[in-house]
C-alpha positions as CSV (number, residue, x, y, z in Angstrom):
1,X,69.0,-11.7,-8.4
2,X,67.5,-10.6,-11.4
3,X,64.8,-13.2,-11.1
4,X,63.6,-12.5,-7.9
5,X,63.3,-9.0,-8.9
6,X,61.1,-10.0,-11.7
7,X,59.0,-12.4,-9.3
8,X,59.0,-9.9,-6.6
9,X,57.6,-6.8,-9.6
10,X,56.1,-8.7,-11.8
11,X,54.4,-11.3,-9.4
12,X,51.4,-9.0,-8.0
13,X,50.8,-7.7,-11.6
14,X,50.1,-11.2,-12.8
15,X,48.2,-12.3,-9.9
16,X,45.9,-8.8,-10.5
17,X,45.7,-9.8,-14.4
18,X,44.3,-13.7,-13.3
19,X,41.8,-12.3,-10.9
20,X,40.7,-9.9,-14.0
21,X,40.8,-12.2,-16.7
22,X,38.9,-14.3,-13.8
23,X,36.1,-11.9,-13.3
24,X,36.0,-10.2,-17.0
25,X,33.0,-12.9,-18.1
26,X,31.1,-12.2,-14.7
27,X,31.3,-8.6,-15.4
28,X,29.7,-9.5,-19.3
29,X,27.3,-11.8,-17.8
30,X,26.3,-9.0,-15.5
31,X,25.7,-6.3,-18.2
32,X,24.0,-8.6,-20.5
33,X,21.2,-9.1,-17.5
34,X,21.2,-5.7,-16.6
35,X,20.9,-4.5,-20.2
36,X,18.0,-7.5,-20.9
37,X,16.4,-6.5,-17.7
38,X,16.3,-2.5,-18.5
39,X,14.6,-3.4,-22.1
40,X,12.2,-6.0,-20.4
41,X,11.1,-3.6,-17.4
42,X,10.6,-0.6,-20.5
43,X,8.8,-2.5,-22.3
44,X,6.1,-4.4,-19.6
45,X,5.7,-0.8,-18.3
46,X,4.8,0.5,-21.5
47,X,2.8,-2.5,-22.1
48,X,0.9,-2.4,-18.4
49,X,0.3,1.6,-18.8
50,X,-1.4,1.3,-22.4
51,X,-3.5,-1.9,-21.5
52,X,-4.9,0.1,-17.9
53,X,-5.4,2.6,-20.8
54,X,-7.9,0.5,-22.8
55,X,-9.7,-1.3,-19.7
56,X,-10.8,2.1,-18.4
57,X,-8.7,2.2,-15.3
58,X,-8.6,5.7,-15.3
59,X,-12.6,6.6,-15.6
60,X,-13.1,3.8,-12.7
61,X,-10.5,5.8,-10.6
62,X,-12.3,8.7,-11.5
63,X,-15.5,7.5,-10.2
64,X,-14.3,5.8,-7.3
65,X,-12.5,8.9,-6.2
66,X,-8.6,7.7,-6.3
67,X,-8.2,10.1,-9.3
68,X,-9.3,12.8,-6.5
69,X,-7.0,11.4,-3.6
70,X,-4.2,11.8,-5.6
71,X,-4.7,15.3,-6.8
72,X,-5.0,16.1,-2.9
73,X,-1.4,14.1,-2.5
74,X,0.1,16.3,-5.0
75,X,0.6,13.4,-7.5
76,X,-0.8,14.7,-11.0
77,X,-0.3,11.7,-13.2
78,X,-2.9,9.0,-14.0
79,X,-3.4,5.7,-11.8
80,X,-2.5,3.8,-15.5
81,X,1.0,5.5,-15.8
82,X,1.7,5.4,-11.8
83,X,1.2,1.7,-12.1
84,X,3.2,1.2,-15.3
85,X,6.3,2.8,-13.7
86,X,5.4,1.0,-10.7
87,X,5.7,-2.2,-13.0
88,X,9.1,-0.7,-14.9
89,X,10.6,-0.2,-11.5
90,X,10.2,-3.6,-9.9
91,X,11.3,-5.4,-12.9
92,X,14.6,-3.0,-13.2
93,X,14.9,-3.7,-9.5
94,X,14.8,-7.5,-10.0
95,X,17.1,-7.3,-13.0
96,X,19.8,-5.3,-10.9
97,X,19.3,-8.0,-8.4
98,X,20.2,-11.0,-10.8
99,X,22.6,-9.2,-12.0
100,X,24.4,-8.8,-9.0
101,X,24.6,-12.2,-8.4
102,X,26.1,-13.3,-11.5
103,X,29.2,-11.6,-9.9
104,X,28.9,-14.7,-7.4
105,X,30.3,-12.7,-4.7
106,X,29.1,-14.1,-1.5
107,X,28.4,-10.4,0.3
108,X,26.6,-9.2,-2.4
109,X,24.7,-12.3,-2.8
110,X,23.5,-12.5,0.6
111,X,22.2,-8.6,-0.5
112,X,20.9,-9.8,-2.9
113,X,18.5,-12.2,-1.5
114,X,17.3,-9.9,1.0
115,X,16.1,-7.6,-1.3
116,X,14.1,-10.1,-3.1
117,X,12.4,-11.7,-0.4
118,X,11.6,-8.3,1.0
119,X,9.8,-7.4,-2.4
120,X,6.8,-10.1,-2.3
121,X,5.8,-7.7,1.2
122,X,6.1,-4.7,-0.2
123,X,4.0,-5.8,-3.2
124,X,1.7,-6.8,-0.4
125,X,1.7,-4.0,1.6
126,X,1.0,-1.7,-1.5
127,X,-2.2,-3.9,-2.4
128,X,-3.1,-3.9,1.3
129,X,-3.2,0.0,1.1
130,X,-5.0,-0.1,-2.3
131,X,-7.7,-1.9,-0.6
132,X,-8.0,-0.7,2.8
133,X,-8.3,2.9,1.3
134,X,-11.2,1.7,-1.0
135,X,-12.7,-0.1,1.5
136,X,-12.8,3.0,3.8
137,X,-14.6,5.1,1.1
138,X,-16.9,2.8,0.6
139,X,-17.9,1.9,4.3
140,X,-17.6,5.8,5.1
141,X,-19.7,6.5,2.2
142,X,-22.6,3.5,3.1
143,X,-22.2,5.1,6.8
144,X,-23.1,8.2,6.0
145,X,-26.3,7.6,4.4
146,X,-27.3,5.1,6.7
147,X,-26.9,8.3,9.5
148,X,-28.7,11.0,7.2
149,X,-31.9,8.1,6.7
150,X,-31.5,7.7,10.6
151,X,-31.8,11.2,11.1
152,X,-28.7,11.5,13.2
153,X,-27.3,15.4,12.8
154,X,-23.5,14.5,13.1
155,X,-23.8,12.4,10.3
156,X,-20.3,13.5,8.6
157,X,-18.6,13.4,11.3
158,X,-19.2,9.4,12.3
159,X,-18.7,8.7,8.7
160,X,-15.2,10.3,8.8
161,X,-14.0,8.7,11.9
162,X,-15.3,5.4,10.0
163,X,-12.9,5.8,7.1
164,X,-10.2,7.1,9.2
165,X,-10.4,4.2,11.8
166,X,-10.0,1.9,8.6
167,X,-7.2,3.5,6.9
168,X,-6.0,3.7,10.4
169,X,-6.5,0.1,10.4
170,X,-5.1,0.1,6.9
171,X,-1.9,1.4,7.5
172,X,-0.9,-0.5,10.7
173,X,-1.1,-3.6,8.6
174,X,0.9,-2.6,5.5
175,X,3.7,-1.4,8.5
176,X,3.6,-4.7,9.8
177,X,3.8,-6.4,6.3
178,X,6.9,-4.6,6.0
179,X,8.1,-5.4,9.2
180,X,8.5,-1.9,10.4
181,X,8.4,-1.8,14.3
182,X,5.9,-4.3,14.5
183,X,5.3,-4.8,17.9
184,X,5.3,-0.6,18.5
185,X,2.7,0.0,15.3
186,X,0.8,-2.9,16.8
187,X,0.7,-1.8,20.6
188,X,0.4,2.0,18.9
189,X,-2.9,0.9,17.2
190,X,-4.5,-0.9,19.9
191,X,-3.8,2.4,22.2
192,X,-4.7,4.9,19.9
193,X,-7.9,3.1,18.6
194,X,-8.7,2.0,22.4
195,X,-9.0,5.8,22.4
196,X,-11.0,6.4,20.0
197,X,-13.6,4.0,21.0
198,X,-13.7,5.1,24.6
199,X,-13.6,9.1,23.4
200,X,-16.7,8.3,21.1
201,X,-18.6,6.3,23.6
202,X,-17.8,9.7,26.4
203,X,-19.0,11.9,23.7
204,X,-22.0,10.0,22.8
205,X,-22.9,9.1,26.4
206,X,-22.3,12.7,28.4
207,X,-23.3,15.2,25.2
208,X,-25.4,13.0,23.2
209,X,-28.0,11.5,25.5
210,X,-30.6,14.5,24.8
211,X,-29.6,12.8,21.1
212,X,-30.6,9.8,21.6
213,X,-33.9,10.2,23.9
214,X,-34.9,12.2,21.2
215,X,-34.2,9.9,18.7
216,X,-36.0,7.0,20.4
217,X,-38.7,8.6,21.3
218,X,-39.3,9.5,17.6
219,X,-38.6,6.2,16.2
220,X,-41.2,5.0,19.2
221,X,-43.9,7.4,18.6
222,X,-43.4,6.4,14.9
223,X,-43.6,2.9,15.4
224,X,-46.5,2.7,17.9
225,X,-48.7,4.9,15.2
226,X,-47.9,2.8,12.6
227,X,-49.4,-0.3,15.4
228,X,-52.6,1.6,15.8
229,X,-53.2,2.3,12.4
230,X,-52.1,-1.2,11.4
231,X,-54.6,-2.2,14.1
232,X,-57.7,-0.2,12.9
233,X,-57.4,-1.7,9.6
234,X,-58.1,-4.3,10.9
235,X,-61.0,-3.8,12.8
């Protein structure tokens, strides 16, 4: 009687000490990563932030105009230190990860792996935006002088709608990287920029037609002077 008292009390007890004794060095496996990884993610950010330092980073954002896009986003720190804790962040997310899975638990390892394949596309949805948004200030920026030398008045105004169709452009891409309602950001941008197109070609065929003639006709008158006085040389 006494026995099965003791088997019956002190049976889950020792089954709950086994699993604990079991899962003690996965637990010390799994602070020793996380602790590793928290030193290694301080460090490389440290180390990225101070290297962006000494290439000049920051004066080429500043002349480029990220420096100023960011100020207008509300985000006062330097592109150097935003990219450093950008670096600190993945790596502490990568160790917590790995970390994870030294607790070989199949749930949390199925996690686990999700959120590190789903880190290579938001790497390459943040360089996609990096670019695109550079890539719109410079084509807005080429644009608009190419509309003041043509003479055309709303010169600002086609060079905005260039850089916002691009980040437009931009932004539907990094959304599909991430795999974000891709066939609705995808149908959404063909619609919307459909729009645009066909708005711009209303508004430059019913207001701007005066526009144009007038522009022709200069660029006409222009060039045929140019052909007579090319031609009397000549002669």
């Amino acid at each position: 009687m006494t026995s099965t008292w003791e088997q019956t009390l002190l049976g889950p007890v020792t089954t709950l000490g086994e699993h604990v004794l079991a899962i003690l060095p996965k637990v010390l496996a799994m602070t020793i990563l996380l602790l590793v990884g928290l030193v290694v993610a301080w460090g490389a950010g440290h180390f990225t932030e101070r290297l962006l330092r000494m290439i000049g980073l920051d004066r080429l954002c500043d002349r480029i105009g990220i420096a100023a896009a960011l100020l207008r986003g509300g985000i006062k720190s330097d592109p150097s230190y935003i990219i450093g804790r950008i670096t600190y962040w993945l790596i502490v997310i990568f160790s917590t990860t790995a970390s994870l899975g030294a607790l070989n638990v199949a749930p949390i390892n199925e996690a686990a792996h999700s959120l590190l394949s789903y880190i290579p596309h938001l790497v390459t949805a943040a360089v996609i935006g990096i670019i695109g948004y550079l890539v719109s200030n410079f084509v807005s920026q080429a644009v608009l002088i190419a509309a003041v030398n043509a003479g055309l008045p709303p010169a600002r105004w086609i060079a905005a709608g260039t850089r916002w169709g691009i980040q437009l452009l931009t932004v539907a891409m990094a959304l599909e990287q991430l795999g974000i309602a891709q066939h609705i950001v995808v149908v959404g941008f063909g619609i919307t920029w459909g729009g645009l197109v066909l708005a711009a070609a209303l508004a430059l065929g019913l207001g701007g037609k005066d526009l144009a003639k007038d522009f022709l006709e200069r660029r006409l008158v222009g060039h045929s002077r140019s052909q007579v006085n090319e031609d009397l040389r000549h002669l």
